[in-house]
LOPALO-10428 format. One record per residue (C-alpha): x, y, z; residue in three letters. Coordinates in steps of 0.5 Angstrom, whole numbers, padded with zeros to 4 digits, always signed. Layout:
<atoms>
XYZALA...
</atoms>
This chain:
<atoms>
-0038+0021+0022UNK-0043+0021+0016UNK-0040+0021+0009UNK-0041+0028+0005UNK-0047+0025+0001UNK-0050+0023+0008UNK-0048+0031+0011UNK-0052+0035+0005UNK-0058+0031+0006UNK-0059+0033+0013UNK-0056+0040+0012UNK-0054+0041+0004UNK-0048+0045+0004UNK-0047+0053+0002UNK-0041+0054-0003UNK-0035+0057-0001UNK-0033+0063-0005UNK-0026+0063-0009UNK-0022+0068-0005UNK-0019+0074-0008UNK-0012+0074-0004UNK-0008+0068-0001UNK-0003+0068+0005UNK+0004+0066+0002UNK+0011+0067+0004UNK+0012+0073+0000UNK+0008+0077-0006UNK+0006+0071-0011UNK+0007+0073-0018UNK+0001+0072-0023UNK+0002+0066-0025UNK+0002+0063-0017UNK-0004+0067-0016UNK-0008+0064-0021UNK-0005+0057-0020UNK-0008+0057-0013UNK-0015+0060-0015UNK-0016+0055-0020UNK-0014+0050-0015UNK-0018+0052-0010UNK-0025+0053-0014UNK-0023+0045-0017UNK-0023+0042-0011UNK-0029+0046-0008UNK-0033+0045-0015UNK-0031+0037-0014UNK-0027+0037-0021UNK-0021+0033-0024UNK-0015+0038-0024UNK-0011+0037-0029UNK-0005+0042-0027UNK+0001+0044-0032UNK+0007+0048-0028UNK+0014+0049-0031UNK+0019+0047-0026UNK+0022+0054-0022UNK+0016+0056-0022UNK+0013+0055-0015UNK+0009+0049-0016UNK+0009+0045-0009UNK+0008+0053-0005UNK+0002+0055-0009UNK-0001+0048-0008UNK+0001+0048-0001UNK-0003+0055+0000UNK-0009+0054-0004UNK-0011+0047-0002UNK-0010+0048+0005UNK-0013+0054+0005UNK-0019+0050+0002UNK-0018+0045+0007UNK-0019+0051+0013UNK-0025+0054+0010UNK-0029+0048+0009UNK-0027+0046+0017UNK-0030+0052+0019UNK-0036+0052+0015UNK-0037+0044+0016UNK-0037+0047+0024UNK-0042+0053+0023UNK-0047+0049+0018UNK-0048+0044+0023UNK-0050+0049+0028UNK-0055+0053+0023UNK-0058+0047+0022UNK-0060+0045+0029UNK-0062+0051+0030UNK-0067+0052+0024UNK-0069+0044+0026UNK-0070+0046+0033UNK-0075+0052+0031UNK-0078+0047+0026UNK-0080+0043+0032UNK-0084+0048+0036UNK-0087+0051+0030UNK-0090+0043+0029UNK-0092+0043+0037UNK-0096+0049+0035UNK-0099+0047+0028UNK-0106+0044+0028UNK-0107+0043+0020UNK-0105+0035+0020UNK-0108+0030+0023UNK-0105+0027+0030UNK-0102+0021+0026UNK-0099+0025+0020UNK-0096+0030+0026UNK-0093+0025+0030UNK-0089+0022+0023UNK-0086+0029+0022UNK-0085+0031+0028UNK-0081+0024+0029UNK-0078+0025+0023UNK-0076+0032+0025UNK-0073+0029+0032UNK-0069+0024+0028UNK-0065+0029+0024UNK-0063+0033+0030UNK-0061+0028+0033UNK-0057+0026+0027UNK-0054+0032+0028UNK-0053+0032+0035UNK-0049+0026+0034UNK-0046+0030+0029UNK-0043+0036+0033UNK-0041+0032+0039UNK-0036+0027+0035UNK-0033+0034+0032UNK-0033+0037+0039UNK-0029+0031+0041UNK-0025+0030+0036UNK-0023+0038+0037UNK-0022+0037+0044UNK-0017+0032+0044UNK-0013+0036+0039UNK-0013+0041+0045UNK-0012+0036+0050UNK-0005+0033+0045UNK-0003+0040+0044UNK-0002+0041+0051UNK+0001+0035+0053UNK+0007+0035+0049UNK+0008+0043+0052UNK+0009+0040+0058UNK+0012+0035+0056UNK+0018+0041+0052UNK+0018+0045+0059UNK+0021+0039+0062UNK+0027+0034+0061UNK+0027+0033+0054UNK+0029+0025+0054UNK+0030+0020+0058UNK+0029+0014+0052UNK+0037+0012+0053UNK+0037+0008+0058UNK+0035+0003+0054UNK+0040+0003+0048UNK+0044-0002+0052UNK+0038-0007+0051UNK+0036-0007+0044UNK+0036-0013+0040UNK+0037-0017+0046UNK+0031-0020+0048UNK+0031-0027+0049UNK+0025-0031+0047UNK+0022-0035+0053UNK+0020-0043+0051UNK+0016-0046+0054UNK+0015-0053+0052UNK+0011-0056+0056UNK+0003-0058+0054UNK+0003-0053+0047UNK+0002-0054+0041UNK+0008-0051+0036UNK+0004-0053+0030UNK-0003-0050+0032UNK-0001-0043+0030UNK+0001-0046+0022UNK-0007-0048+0021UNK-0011-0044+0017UNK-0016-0038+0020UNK-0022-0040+0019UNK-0025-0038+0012UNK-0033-0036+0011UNK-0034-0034+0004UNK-0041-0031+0007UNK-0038-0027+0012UNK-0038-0020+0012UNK-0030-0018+0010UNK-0032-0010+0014UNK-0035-0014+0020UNK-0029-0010+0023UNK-0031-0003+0020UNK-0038-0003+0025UNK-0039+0003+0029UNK-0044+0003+0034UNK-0050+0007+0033UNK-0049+0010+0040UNK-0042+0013+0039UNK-0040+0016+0032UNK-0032+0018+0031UNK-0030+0024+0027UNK-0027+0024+0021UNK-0026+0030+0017UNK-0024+0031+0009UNK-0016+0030+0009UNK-0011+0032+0004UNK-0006+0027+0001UNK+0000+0029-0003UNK+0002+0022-0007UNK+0009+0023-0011UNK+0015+0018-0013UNK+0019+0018-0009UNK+0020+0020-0002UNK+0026+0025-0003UNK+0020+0029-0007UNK+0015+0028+0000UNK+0020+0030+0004UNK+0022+0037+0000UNK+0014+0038+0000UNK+0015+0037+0008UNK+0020+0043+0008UNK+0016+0047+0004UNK+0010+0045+0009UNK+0014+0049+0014UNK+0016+0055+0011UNK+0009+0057+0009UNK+0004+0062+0013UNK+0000+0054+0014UNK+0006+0051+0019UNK+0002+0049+0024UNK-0002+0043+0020UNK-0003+0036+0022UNK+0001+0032+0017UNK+0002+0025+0017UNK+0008+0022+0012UNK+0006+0015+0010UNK+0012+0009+0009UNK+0013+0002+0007UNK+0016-0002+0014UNK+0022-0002+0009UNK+0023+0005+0011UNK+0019+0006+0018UNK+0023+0000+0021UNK+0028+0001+0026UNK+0028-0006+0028UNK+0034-0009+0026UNK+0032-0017+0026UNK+0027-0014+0022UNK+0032-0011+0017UNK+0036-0015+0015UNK+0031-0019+0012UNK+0031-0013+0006UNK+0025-0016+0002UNK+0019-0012+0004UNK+0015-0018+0004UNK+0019-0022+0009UNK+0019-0016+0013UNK+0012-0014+0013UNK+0011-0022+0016UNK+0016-0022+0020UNK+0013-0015+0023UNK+0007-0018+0023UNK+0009-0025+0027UNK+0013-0022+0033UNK+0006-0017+0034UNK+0001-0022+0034UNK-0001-0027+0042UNK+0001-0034+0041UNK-0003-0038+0045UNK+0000-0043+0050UNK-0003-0049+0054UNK+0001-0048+0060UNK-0002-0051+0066UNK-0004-0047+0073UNK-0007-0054+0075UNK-0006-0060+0074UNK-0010-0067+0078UNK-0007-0072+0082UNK-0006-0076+0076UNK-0002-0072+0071UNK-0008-0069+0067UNK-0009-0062+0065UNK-0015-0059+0068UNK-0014-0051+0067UNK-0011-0047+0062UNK-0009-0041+0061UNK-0006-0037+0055UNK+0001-0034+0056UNK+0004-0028+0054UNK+0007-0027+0046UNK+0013-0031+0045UNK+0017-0027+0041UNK+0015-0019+0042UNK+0018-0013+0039UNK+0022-0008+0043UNK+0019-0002+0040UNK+0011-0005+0039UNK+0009-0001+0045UNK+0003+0002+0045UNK+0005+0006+0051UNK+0011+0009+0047UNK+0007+0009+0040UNK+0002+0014+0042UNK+0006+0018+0045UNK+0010+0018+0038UNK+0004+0019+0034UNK+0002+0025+0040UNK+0009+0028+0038UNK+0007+0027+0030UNK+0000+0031+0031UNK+0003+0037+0034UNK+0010+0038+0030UNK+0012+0038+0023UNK+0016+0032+0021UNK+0019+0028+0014UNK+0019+0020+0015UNK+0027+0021+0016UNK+0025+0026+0023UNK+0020+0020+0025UNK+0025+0015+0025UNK+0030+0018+0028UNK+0025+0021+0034UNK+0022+0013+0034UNK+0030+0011+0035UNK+0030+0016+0040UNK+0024+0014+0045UNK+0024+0006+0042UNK+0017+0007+0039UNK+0015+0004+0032UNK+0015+0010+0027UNK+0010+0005+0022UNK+0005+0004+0028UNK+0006+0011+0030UNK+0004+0014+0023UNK-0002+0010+0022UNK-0005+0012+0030UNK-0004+0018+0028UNK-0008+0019+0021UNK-0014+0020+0025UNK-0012+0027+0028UNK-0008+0028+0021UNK-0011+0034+0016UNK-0005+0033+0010UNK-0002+0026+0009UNK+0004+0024+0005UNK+0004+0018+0001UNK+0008+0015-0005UNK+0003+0015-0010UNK+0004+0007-0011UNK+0001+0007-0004UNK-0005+0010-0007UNK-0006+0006-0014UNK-0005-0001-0010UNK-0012-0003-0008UNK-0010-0008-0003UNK-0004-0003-0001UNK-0009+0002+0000UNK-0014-0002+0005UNK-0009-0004+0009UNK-0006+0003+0010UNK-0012+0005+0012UNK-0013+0011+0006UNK-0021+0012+0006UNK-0022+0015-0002UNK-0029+0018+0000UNK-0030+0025+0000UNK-0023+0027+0001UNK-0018+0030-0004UNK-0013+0027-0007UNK-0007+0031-0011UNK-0002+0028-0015UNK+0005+0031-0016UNK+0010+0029-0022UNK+0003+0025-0025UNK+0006+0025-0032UNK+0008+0018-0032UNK+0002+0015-0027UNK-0001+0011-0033UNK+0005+0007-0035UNK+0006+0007-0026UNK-0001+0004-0026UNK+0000-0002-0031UNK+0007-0004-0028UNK+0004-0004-0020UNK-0002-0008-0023UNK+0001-0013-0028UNK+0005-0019-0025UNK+0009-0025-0027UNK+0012-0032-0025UNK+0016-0038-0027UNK+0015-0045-0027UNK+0020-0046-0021UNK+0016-0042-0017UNK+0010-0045-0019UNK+0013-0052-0018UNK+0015-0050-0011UNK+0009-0047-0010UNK+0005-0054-0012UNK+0010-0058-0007UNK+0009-0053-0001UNK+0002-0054-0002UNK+0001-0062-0002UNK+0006-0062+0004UNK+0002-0057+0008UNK-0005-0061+0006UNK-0003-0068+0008UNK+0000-0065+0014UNK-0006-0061+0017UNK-0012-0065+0013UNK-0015-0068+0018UNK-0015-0061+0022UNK-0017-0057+0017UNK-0025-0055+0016UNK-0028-0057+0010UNK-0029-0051+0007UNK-0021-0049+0008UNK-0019-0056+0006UNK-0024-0055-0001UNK-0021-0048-0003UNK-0015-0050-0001UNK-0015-0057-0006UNK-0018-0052-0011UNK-0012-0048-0010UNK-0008-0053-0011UNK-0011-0056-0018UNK-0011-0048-0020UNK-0003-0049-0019UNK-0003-0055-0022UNK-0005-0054-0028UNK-0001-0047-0030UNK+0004-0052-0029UNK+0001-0057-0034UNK+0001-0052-0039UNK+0008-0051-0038UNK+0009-0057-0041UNK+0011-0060-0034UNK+0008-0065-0029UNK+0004-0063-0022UNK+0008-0066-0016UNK+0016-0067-0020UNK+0022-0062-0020UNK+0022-0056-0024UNK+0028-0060-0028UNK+0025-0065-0032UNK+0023-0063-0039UNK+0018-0060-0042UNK+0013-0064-0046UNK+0011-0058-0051UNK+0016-0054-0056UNK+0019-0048-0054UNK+0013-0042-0057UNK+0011-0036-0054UNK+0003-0034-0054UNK-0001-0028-0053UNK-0008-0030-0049UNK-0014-0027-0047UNK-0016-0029-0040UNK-0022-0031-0042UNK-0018-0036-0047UNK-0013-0037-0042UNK-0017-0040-0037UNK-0021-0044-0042UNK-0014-0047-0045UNK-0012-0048-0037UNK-0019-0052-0036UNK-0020-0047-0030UNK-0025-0044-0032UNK-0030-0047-0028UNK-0026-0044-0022UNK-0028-0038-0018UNK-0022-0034-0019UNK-0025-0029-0014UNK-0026-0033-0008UNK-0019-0036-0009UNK-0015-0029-0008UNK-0021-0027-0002UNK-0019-0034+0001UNK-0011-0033+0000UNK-0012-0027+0005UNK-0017-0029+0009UNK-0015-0036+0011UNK-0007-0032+0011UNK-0005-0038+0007UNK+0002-0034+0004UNK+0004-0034+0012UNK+0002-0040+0015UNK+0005-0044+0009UNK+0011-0039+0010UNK+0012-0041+0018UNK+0011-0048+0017UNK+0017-0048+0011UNK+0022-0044+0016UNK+0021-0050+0021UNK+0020-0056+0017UNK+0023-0055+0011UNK+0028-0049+0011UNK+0030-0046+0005UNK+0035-0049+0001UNK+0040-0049-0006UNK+0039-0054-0011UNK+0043-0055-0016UNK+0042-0059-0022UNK+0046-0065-0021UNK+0050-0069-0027UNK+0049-0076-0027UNK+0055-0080-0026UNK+0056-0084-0033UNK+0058-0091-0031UNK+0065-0095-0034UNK+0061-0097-0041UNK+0057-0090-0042UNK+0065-0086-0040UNK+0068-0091-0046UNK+0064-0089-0050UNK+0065-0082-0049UNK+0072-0083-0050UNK+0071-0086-0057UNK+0067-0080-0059UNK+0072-0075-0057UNK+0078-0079-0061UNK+0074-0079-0068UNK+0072-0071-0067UNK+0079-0070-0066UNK+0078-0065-0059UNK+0084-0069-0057UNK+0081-0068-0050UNK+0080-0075-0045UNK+0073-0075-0041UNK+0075-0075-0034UNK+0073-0082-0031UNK+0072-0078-0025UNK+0065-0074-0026UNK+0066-0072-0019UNK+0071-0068-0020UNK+0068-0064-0026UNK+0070-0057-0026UNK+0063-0053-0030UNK+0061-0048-0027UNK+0054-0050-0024UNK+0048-0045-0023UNK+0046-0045-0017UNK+0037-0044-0015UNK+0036-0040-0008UNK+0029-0043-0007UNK+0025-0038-0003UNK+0020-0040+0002UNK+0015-0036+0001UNK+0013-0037-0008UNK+0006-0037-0007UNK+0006-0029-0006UNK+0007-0029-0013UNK+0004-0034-0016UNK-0002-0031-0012UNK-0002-0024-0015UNK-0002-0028-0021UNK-0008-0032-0020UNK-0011-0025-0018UNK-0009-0021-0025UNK-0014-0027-0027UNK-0020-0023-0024UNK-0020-0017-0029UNK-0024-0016-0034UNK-0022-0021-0041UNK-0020-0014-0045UNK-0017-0011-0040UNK-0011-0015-0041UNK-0007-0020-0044UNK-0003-0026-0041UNK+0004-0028-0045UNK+0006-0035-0044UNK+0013-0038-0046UNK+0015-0045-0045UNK+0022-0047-0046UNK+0026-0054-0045UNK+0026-0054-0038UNK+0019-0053-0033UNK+0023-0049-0029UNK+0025-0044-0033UNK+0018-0043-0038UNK+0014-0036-0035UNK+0007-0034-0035UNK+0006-0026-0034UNK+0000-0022-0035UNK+0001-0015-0039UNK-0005-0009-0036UNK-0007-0006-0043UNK-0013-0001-0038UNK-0010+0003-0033UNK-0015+0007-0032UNK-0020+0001-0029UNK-0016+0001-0023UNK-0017+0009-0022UNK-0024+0008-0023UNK-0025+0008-0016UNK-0021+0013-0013UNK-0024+0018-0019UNK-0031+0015-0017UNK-0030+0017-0009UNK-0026+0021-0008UNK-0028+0029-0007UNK-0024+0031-0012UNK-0016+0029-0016UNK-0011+0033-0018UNK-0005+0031-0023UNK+0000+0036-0023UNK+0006+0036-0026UNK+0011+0040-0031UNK+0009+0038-0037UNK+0002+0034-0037UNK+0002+0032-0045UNK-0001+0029-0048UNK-0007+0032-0044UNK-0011+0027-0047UNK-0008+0021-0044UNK-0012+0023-0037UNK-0017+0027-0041UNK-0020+0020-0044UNK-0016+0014-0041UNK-0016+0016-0033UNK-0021+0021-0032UNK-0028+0020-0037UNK-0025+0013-0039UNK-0034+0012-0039UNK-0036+0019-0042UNK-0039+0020-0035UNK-0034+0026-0032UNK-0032+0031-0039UNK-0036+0036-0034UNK-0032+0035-0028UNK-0025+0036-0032UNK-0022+0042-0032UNK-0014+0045-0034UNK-0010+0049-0032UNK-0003+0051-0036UNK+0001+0057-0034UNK+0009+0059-0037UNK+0015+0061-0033UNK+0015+0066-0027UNK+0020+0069-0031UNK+0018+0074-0038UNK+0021+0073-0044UNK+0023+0080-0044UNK+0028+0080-0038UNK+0032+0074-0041UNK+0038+0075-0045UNK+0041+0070-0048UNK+0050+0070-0049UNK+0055+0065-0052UNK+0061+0066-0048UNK+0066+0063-0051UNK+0073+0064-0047UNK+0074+0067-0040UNK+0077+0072-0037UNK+0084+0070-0037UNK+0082+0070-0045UNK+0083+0061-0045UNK+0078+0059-0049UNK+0072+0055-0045UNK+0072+0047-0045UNK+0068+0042-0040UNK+0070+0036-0043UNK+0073+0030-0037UNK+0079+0031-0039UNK+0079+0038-0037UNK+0075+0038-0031UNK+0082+0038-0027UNK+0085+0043-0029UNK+0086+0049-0024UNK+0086+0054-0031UNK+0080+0053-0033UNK+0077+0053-0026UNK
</atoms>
């Protein structure tokens, strides 16, 4: 489906007038009737709402009502605008048959022009009908599916997690799936995103409702349900962290190692079994075989029929997974099926700010509105997401994975992989350098520069790094394209499990303990050395290794990419390599929401209490002075008036005892 630019070049789009009233659960006070028409004409006017609402007062209701009521009436004239256009362009094209003012060349060309239109719009109409029709189609199969027996999803309970991995052994390569995806950096990354000419799929303008937390999501949720709009499509979006039901998978905790675990058990590993074998032993035909690890609810027989469910009735994300249990179907998969069909979607707004995050959800920015709940701390949120920071133990292990990996498969890598690999693993060496360490020794040894602290600007960084020759963009787009992080992940697993190092004491030899003897007499500790140091009793601390360091290390290489005033990068070296930290500090939030405000319809900020105004005024929305007439505010006080609240100080209750809440008195059946 076009985009809005594209729809008002070919049809132009009529202005929705502000209603006058709107549908609420009850009659709303003044200050709810206003929130709601300031919202409305905002988000039809395309503005940057900053909304103030004092907590009590109806907030998420008055959103809810006048932001989807916007959304009905902007559907119902996308639909009605389309159909006018044809018409008119339809009896443009009789009216240019029939003039004879042009010559035949300059006819030809209009009508041609003419005729493409229409059928632009014809493509139009068709994706919206169908897009349409499948809604009906989804609604009255879950009908159906209500006059029937409600479920039979039990009868695999007795099964779950006991799937057993079949391996076949015989003529595959288990080393193949660590090798690098082939990397072309003049390849298109959007390849994917290619639609045909022939076939355009509908997507409207949708609604994403962002908040903190979860809990704040699902109470939107609730409200959702009691206004007159119940029958909207709402999508809520989460993390695998929250949408998992796989208990394999949860175990793992960290979201990183649950994202590729995920990711691992739903891809097809190829196998070289042989179906025909020559009379000498040689293979002559293979086949692939089918995923050697699969997940129990990664079935999209089960996943559609979820995200079906999900399209005709209301649900928070905990009612997703409990209905996911129920049926064994992917509440993460079935929520983002489910987007296409969605008018609402909600979303912790990390999700949003997050490029990287956002891409991979599949939020579209363009043409849709955006409101933000709760925003009055967004900025500082913007610059914790978008700041990073690492250790030299992690870099140290990072650098050692890394030469392990490459001297393993270098042969087997292409020339394009094996040079941005060696790239990358000159860039680690030499942030392990300015820790005062040695590329390729334990993270141990001793620092050869004195423990200081300073304040870099990226620009300096890379100069003083001596990396500064390097294209920091196209490491962090072969970090993703190659999917180095997993791959390096899998192959540490196999071959190098994770393990606890401890600093090891050396073992003093007979003369080294004499000495030491001597010494402790003259200070007069009174202590004898213990001859055997294998009994030492100090505690030592113990180092969990991570398999997977070279996540972190990469968002830090990635943070290299802002702008040199963007940010600053402290770096701090202390005695030990291991222990000396890089961390890069975000100083312009609003460059990373630069895009959203760029592409998006429209963005709403709402909250309690927005001050300082001018913190979203100047620093999110008109950060180049190009949107000053595209911000508007809103501010209104309680729903309650001044003169209906009378203040008392009551000092003692009926039975005359005097008032105290103190902890000591919490018990106290008197003063209860």
């Amino acid at each position: 489906m076009p985009d809005g630019d594209d729809l008002k070049g070919l049809i132009g789009e009529e202005k929705l007038e502000t209603p006058s009233t709107f549908s609420f659960p009850f009659t709303p006070y003044g200050i709810q009737h206003d929130f709601m028409t300031e919202l409305y004409s905002a988000i039809e006017g395309k503005k940057l709402g900053i909304f103030e609402s004092p907590t009590g007062t109806g907030k998420t209701l008055s959103i809810i009502c006048g932001a989807v009521r916007w959304l009905l009436d902007h559907e119902n004239r996308e639909w009605t605008q389309l159909k006018l256009a044809l018409e008119s362009l339809t009896m443009k094209n009789e009216e240019t048959n029939n003039d004879d003012d042009d010559d035949w060349i300059t006819g030809q060309a209009k009508l041609a022009e003419k005729q493409h239109k229409v059928y632009e719009i014809n493509k139009m109409l068709k994706s919206l009908e169908e897009f349409n029709n499948n809604i009906e189609k989804i609604k009255k199969e879950q009908e159906v599916k209500k006059n029937k027996v409600k479920s039979l999803a039990t009868k695999t309970l007795n099964q779950k997690n006991s799937i057993e991995i079949e391996k076949d052994k015989d003529f595959f390569d288990e080393e193949s799936e660590f090798l690098l995806e082939d990397y072309d950096q003049l390849s298109s990354v959007d390849d994917f995103e290619e639609i045909s000419d022939e076939k355009v799929q509908y997507e409207g303008v949708k609604i994403y409702f962002c908040s903190r937390t979860h809990s704040q999501l699902s109470q939107f949720v609730a409200e959702l349900k009691k206004s007159p709009y119940s029958t909207s499509r709402i999508i809520p979006l989460a993390s695998r962290q929250n949408y998992c039901i796989n208990k394999t998978v949860k175990t793992l905790k960290n979201v990183t190692l649950m994202n590729e675990r995920c990711l691992e058990m739903g891809k097809q590993k190829t196998s070289q079994k042989p179906t025909k074998v020559s009379s000498v032993g040689s293979v002559i035909k293979k086949k692939k075989s089918e995923t050697l690890c699969k997940c129990l609810y990664n079935d999209k027989d089960k996943i559609q029929s979820l995200a079906e469910e999900v399209t005709t009735e209301l649900r928070d994300m905990e009612e997703l997974v409990n209905r996911g249990d129920q049926i064994s179907a992917c509440p993460y998969y079935a929520s983002r099926e489910s987007i296409k069909y969605a008018q609402i979607i909600t979303l912790p707004y990390n999700t949003l700010l997050h490029k990287s995050t956002r891409e991979a959800s599949g939020i579209r920015l363009e043409g849709n509105v955006f409101i933000i709940d709760e925003a009055h701390n967004l900025l500082d949120t913007i610059g914790h997401i978008h700041s990073s920071q690492i250790n030299g133990q992690q870099l140290t292990h990072s650098y050692s994975q890394l030469i392990q990996y490459k001297n393993k498969f270098e042969l087997r890598f292409s020339a394009n992989n094996l040079l941005h690999l060696n790239q990358l693993i000159y860039v680690i060496g030499k942030l392990i350098n300015m820790l005062g360490g040695t590329p390729g020794v334990s993270y141990t040894e001793n620092s050869r520069i004195k423990v200081e602290s300073k304040v870099y600007t990226l620009e300096n960084f890379v100069h003083q790094a001596e990396i500064d020759h390097l294209n920091m963009f196209t490491l962090v787009d072969f970090f993703k394209r190659s999917k180095i992080g997993q791959k390096i992940r899998g192959y540490s697993e196999k071959y190098m499990p994770s393990v606890s190092l401890q600093p090891i004491k050396p073992k003093l030899s007979s003369l080294q303990t004499f000495l030491k003897e001597i010494e402790a007499k003259k200070n007069n500790k009174g202590k004898e050395l213990k001859k055997d140091e294998n009994k030492h009793t100090e505690p030592q601390v113990t180092d969990i290794i991570s398999n997977n360091p070279l996540t972190p290390v990469m968002a830090f290489i990635e943070s290299l990419t802002n702008c040199c005033e963007d940010g600053r990068i402290i770096s701090t070296t202390q005695p030990l390599v291991g222990k000396g930290v890089f961390k890069f500090l975000l100083l312009n939030p609003a460059v990373h929401f630069k895009e959203i405000v760029d592409k998006a319809r429209s963005v709403i900020v709402s909250g309690g209490t927005m001050e300082p105004i001018s913190e979203f005024k100047d620093q999110l929305f008109n950060f180049n002075g190009d949107n000053s007439d595209r911000i508007v505010h809103f501010s209104c006080g309680h729903v309650v008036p001044p003169d209906h609240i009378l203040p008392l100080i009551v000092c003692s209750g009926p039975t005359g005892k005097q008032l105290d809440f103190s902890y000591q008195e919490r018990t106290s059946i008197k003063m209860v």
